[in-house]
Chimera marker file (.cmm) of the C-alpha trace (Angstrom):
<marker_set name="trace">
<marker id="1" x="0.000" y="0.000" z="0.000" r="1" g="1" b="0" radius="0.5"/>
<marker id="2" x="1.286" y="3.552" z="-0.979" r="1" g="1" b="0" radius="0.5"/>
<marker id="3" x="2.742" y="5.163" z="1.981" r="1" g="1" b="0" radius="0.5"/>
<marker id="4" x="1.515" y="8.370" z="1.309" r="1" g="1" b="0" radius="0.5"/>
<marker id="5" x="-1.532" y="7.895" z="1.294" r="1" g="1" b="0" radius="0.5"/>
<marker id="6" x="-3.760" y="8.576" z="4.236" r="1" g="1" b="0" radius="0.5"/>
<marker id="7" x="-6.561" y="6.025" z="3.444" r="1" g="1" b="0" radius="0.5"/>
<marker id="8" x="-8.087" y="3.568" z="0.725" r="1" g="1" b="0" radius="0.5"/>
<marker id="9" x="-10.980" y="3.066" z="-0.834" r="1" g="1" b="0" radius="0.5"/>
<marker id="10" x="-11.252" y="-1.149" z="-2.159" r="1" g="1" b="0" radius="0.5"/>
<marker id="11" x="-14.459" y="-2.330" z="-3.768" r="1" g="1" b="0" radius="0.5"/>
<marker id="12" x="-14.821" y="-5.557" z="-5.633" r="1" g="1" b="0" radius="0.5"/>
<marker id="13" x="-17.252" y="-3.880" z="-7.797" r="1" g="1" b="0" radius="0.5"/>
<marker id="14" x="-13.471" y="-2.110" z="-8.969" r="1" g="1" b="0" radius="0.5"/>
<marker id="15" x="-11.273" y="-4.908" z="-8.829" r="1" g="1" b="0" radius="0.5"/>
<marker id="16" x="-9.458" y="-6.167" z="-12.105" r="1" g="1" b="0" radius="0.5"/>
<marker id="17" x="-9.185" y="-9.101" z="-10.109" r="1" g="1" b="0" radius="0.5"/>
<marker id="18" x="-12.359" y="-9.944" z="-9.211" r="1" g="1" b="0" radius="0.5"/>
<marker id="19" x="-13.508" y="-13.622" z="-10.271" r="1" g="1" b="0" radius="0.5"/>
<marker id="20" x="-10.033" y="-14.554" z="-10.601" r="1" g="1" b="0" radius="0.5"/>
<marker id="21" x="-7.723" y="-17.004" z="-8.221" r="1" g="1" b="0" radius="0.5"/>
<marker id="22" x="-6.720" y="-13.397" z="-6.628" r="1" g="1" b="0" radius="0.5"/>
<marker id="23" x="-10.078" y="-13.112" z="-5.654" r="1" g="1" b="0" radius="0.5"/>
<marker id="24" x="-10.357" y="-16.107" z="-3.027" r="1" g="1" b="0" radius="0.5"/>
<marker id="25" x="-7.090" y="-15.455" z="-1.423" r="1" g="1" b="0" radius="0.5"/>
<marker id="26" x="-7.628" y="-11.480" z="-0.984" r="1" g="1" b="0" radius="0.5"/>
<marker id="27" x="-7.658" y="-10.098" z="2.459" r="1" g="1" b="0" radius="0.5"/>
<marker id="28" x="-11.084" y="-7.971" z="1.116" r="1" g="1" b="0" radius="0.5"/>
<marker id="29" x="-12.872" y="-11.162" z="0.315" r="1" g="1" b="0" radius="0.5"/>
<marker id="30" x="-13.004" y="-12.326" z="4.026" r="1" g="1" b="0" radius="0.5"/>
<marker id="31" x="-13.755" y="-8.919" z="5.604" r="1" g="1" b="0" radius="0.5"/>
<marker id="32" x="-16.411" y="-8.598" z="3.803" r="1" g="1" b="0" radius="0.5"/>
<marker id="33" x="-17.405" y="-12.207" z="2.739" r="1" g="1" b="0" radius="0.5"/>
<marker id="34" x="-20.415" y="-13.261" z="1.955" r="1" g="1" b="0" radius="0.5"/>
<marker id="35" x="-21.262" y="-9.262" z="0.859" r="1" g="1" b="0" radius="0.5"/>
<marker id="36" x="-18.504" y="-8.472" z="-1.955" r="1" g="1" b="0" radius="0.5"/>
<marker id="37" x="-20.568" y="-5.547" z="-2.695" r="1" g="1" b="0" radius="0.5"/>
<marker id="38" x="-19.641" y="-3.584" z="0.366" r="1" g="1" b="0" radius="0.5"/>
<marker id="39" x="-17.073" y="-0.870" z="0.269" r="1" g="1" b="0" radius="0.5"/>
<marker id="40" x="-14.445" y="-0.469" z="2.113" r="1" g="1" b="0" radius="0.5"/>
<marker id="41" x="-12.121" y="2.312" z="3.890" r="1" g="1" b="0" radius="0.5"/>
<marker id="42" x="-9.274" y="1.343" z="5.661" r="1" g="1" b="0" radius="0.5"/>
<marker id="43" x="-7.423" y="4.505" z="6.915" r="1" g="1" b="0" radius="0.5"/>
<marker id="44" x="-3.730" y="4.573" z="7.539" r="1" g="1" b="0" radius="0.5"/>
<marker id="45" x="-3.551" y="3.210" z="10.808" r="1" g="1" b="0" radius="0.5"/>
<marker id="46" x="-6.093" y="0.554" z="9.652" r="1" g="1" b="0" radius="0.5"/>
<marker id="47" x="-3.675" y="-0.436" z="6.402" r="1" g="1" b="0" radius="0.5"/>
<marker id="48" x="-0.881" y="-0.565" z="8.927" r="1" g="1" b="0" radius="0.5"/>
<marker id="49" x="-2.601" y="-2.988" z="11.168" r="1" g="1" b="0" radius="0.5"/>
<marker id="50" x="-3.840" y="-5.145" z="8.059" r="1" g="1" b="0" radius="0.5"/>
<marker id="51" x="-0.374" y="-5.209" z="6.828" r="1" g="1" b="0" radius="0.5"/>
<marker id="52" x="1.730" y="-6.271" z="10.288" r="1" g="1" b="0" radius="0.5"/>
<marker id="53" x="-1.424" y="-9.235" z="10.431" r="1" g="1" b="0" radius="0.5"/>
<marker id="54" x="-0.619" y="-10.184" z="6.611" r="1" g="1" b="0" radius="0.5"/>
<marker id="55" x="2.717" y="-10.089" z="7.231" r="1" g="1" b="0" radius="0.5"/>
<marker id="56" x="2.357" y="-12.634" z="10.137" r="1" g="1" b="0" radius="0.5"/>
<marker id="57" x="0.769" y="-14.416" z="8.627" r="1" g="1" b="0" radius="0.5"/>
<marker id="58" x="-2.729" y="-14.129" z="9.979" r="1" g="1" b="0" radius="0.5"/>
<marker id="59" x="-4.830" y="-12.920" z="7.267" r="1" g="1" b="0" radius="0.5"/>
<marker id="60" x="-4.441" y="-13.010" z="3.216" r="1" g="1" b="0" radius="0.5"/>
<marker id="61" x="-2.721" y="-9.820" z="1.815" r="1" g="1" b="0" radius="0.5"/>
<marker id="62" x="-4.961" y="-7.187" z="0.379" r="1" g="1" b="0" radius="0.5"/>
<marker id="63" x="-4.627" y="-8.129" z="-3.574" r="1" g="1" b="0" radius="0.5"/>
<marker id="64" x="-7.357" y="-5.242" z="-4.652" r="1" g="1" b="0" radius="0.5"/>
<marker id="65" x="-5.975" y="-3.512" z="-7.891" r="1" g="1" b="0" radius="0.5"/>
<marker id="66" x="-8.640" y="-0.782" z="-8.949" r="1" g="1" b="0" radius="0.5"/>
<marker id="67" x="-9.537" y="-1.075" z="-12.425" r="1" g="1" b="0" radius="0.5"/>
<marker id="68" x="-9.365" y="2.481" z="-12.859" r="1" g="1" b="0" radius="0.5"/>
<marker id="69" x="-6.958" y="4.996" z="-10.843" r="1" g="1" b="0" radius="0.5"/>
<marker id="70" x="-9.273" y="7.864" z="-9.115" r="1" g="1" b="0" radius="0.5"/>
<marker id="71" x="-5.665" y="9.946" z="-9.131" r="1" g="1" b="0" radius="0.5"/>
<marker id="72" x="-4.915" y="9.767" z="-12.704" r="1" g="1" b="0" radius="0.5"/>
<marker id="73" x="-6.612" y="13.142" z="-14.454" r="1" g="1" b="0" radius="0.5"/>
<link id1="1" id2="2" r="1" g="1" b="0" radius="0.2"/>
<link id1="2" id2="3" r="1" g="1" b="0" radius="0.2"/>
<link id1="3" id2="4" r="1" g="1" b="0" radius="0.2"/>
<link id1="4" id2="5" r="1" g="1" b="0" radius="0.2"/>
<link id1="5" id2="6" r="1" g="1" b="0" radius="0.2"/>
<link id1="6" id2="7" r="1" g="1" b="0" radius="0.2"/>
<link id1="7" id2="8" r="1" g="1" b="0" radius="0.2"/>
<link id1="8" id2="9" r="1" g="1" b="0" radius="0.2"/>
<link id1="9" id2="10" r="1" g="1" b="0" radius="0.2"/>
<link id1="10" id2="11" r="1" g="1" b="0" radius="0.2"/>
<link id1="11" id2="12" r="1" g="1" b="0" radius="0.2"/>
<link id1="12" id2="13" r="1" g="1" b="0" radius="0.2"/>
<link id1="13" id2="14" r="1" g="1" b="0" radius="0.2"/>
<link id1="14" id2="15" r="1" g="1" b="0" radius="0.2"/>
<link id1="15" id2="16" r="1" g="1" b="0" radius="0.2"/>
<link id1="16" id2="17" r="1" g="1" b="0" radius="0.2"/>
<link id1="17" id2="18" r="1" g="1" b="0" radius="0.2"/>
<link id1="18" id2="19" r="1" g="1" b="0" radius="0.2"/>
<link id1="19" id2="20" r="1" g="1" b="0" radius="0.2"/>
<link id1="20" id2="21" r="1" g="1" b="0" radius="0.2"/>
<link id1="21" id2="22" r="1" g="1" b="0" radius="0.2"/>
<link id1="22" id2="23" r="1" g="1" b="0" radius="0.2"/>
<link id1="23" id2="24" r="1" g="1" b="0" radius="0.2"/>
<link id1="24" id2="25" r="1" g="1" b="0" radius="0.2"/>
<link id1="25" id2="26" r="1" g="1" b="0" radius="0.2"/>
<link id1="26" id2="27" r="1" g="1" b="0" radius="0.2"/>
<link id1="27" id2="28" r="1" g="1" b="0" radius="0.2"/>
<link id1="28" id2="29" r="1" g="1" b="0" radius="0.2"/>
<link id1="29" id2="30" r="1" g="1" b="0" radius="0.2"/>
<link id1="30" id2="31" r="1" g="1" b="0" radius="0.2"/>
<link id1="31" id2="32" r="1" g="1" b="0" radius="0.2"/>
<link id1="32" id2="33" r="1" g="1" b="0" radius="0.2"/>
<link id1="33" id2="34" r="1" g="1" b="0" radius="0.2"/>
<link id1="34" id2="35" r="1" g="1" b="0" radius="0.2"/>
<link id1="35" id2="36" r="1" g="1" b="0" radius="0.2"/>
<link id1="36" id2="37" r="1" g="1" b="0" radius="0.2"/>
<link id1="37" id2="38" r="1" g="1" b="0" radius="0.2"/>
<link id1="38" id2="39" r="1" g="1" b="0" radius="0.2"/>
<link id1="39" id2="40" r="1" g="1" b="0" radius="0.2"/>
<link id1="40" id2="41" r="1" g="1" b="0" radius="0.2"/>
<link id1="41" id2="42" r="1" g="1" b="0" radius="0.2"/>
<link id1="42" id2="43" r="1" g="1" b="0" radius="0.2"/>
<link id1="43" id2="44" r="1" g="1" b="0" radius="0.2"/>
<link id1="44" id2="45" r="1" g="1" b="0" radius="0.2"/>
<link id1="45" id2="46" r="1" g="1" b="0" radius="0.2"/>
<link id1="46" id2="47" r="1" g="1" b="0" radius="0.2"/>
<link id1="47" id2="48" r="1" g="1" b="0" radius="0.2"/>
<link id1="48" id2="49" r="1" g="1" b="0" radius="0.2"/>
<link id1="49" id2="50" r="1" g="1" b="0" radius="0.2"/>
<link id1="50" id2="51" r="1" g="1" b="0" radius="0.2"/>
<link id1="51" id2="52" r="1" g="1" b="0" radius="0.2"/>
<link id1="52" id2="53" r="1" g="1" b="0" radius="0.2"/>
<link id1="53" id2="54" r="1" g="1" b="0" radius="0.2"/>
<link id1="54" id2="55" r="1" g="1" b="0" radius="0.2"/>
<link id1="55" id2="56" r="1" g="1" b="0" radius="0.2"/>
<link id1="56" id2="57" r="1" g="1" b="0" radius="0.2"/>
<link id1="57" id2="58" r="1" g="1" b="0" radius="0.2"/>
<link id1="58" id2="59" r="1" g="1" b="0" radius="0.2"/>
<link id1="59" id2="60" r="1" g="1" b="0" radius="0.2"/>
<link id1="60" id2="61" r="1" g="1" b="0" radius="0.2"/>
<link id1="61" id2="62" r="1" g="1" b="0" radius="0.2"/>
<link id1="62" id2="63" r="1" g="1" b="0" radius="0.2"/>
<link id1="63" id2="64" r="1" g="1" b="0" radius="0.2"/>
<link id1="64" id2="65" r="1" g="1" b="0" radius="0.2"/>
<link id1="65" id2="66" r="1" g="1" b="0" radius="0.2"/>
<link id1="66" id2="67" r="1" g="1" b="0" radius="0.2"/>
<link id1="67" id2="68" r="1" g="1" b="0" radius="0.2"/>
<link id1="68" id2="69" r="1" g="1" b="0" radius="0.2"/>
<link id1="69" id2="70" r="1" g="1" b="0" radius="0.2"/>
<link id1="70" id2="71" r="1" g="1" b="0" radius="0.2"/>
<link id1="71" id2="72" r="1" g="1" b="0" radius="0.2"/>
<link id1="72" id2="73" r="1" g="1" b="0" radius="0.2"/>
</marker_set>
């Protein structure tokens, strides 16, 4: 996840990875499993926190890759 950033926005609505092997191993899928639909926003302190547990080994990574980039003009 981009340091700089102060939150995140994933949706598998915006995934290029939804329906894909990605998909079942994403750390999105079981927060918000059996509801893909649901948005999510996960600020910095939240990212950190998902990242130490992914890192440990506790929950899947966050795979989400946006489709499109809301940054990009």
């Amino acid at each position: 996840m981009p340091r700089h950033a102060a939150s995140i926005t994933v949706s598998c609505e915006t995934c290029v990875m939804r329906y894909t092997a990605h998909c079942a191993d994403c750390l999105l899928t079981h927060v918000v499993s059996p509801a893909p639909k649901e948005v999510i926003e996960l600020d910095e302190d939240e990212c950190r926190a998902m990242a130490l547990l992914a890192r440990a080994g506790m929950v899947p990574t966050l795979l989400h890759r946006a489709a499109t980039d809301p940054h990009r003009g």
